[in-house]
C-alpha positions, 0 to 999 in steps of 0.5 A: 465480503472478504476481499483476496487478492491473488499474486500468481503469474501462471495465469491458468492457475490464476483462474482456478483459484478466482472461479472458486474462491468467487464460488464461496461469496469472496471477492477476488483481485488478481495481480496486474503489474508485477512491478507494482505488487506493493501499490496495488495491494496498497490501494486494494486493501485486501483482507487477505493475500495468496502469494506465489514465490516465482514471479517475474521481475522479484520473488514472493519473498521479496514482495511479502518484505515489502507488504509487510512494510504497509500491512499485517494483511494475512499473507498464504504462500502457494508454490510448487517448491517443496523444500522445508527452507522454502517454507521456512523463508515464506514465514521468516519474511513475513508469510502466516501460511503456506500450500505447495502445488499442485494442492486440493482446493479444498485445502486452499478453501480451508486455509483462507476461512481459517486465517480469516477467522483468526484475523478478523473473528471474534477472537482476533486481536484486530482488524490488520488490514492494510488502512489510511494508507496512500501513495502516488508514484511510490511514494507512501503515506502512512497516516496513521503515523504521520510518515512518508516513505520513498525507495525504503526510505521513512521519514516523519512529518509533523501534523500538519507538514503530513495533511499539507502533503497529503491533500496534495497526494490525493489531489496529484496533478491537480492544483490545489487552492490556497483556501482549501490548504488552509482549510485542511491546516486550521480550522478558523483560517479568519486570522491566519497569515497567508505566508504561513501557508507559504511556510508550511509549503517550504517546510514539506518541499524541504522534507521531501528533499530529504527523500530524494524529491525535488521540485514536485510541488509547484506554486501556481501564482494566485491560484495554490500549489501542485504536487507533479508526480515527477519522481520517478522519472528522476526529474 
């Protein structure tokens, strides 16, 4: 089952293209927080996005810049403006399609099977969607390129600064045992130096720092370490 995610804020419009694309056996996601489009498709993973342009607080185009920067998830724009340039933007920002309103459903349906089957049938050159990405406060993992990313900022880990880092994201707020550290680093922790790990912590707090975020990882004396979400309050 194909999963969509729907970003349209009139709410009535929402609801008409989630009825009948439910109708056709996908399964449908609508946008919550306008503020947080990019997190939400990230931890959505969609197979596929309908994006509106007018949206509160930034447009579709910027939000499609900003997907882009996660995924090649097939993105169709559908919006009451009318104009070439507005099509022209929708695609040169990263958009494979576009529906002006008001439009036929049956127009939407047809569009949302053919760019499925493109992307991911049998003749598609890959599955683009949006994977083995993680993120905790907007700040984003990549894994499958060992790079973390901050406010549009990348920069990139070494192997195992980025499985240190990691554990920590998907474990946020909780702490971490230094055995289960280890663990994730080396695979025979028998014979490896305790303060290597210590080291390694340094190094990944260090890189971080490069980012902007400070004191987000703590060290919990005896027990391991804690990565505090505590960026985005500026602390």
């Amino acid at each position: 089952m194909y999963r969509i995610f729907i970003i349209e804020d009139d709410l009535k419009i929402a609801s008409i293209l989630h009825d009948y694309l439910v109708r056709y056996g996908y399964e449908v996601v609508q946008a919550q927080d306008y503020r947080q489009i990019k997190q939400e498709c990230v931890k959505m993973q969609p197979d596929l996005v309908l994006l509106d342009i007018n949206l509160p607080y930034y447009d579709g185009f910027y939000w499609c810049r900003q997907i882009r920067t996660a995924s090649n998830v097939p993105i169709i724009f559908i919006s009451a403006r009318t104009g070439e340039m507005d099509q022209v933007m929708a695609i040169e920002n990263g958009g494979d399609d576009y529906i002006t309103k008001p439009f036929h459903l049956e127009i939407v349906i047809s569009k949302v099977k053919s760019l499925l089957r493109r992307t991911y049938g049998e003749y598609a050159g890959g599955n683009f969607a949006t994977r083995n990405i993680y993120h905790v406060g907007g700040l984003y993992l990549y894994g499958d390129q060992n790079v973390v990313e901050w406010k549009g900022k990348r920069i990139e880990l070494s192997k195992k600064e980025f499985r240190l880092l990691n554990c920590l994201v998907q474990k946020a707020n909780q702490i971490v045992s230094r055995e289960e550290l280890l663990e994730v680093l080396w695979d025979d922790i028998e014979f490896v130096d305790d303060n290597t790990l210590s080291v390694n912590v340094t190094r990944v707090r260090r890189r971080l720092g490069e980012l902007g975020i400070r004191n987000a990882i703590e060290t919990k004396r005896s027990q391991g370490y804690r990565l505090v979400p505590n960026w985005e309050s500026g602390q």
